[in-house]
Legacy VTK file of the C-alpha trace (Angstrom):
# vtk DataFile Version 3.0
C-alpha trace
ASCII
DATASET POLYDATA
POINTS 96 float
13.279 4.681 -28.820
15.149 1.072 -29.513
15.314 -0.442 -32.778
13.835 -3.222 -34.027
16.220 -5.593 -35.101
15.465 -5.900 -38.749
16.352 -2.045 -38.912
19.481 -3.077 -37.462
20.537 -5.637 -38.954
19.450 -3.820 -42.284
22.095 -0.749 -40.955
24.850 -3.218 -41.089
24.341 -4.627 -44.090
24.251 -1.492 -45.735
26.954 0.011 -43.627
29.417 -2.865 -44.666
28.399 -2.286 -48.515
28.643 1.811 -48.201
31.959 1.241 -46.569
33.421 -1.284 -49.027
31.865 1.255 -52.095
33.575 4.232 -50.288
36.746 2.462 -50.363
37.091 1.390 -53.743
36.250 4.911 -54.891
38.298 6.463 -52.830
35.676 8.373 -50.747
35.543 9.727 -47.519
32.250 10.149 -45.709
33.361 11.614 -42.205
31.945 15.138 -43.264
27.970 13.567 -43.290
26.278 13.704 -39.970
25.569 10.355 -38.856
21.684 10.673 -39.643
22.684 11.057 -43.390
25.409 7.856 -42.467
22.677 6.010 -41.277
20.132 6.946 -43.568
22.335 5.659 -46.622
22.953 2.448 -44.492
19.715 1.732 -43.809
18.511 1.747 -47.744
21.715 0.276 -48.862
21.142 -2.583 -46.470
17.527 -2.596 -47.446
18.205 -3.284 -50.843
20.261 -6.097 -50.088
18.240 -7.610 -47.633
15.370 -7.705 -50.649
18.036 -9.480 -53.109
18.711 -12.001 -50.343
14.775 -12.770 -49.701
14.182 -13.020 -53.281
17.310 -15.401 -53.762
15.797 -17.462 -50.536
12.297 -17.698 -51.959
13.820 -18.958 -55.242
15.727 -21.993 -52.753
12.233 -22.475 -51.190
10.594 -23.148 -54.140
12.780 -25.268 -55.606
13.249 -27.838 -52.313
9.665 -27.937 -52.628
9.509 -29.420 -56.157
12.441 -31.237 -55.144
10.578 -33.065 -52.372
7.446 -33.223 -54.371
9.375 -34.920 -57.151
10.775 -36.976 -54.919
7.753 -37.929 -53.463
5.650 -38.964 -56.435
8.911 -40.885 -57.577
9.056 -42.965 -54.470
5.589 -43.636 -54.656
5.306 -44.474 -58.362
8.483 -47.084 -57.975
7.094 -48.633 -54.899
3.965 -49.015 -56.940
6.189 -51.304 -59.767
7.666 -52.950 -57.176
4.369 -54.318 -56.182
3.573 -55.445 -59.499
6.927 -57.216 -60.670
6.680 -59.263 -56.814
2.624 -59.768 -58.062
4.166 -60.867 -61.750
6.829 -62.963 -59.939
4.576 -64.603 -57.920
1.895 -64.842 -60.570
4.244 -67.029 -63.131
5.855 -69.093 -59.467
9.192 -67.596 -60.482
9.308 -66.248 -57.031
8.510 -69.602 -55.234
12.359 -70.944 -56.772
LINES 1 97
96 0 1 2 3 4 5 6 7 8 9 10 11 12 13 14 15 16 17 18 19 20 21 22 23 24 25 26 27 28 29 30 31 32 33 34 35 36 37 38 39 40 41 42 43 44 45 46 47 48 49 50 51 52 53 54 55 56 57 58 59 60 61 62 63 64 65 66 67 68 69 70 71 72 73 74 75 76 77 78 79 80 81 82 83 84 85 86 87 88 89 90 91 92 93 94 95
């Protein structure tokens, strides 16, 4: 049966972070079978996939407010644009 790629790519996420832990603690893992290996990988990499997606949602949202606030900004100084040409025009200051 192949993998789907999310499972894999959730494998070597966690396999990176289980083999960095390992290493600082001074562990060696080549006693687990490689189901166990993978196992930890896969929920390791899980975990840190979820982190990441919250993290991206939290971008998301705020280049949406971003472009909303920049939106309603533009709008609102084209809109006093308009009325300092209508003023201008209005006292023949822009006619000079």
């Amino acid at each position: 049966m192949k993998e789907k790629p999310s499972i894999h790519l959730a494998q070597s996420e966690g396999r990176g972070f289980v083999i960095n832990q390992n290493r600082s603690f001074g562990r060696n893992t080549s006693q687990r079978s490689q189901t166990k290996r993978r196992k930890e990988y896969l929920i390791q990499g899980l975990s840190k996939l979820e982190g990441l997606s919250i993290e991206l949602s939290k971008v998301k949202k705020a280049a949406t407010i971003g472009y909303d606030s920049l939106f309603h900004m533009c709008s609102a100084l084209s809109n006093r644009v308009s009325e300092i040409n209508k003023l201008l025009v209005e006292s023949g200051i822009a006619d000079r």
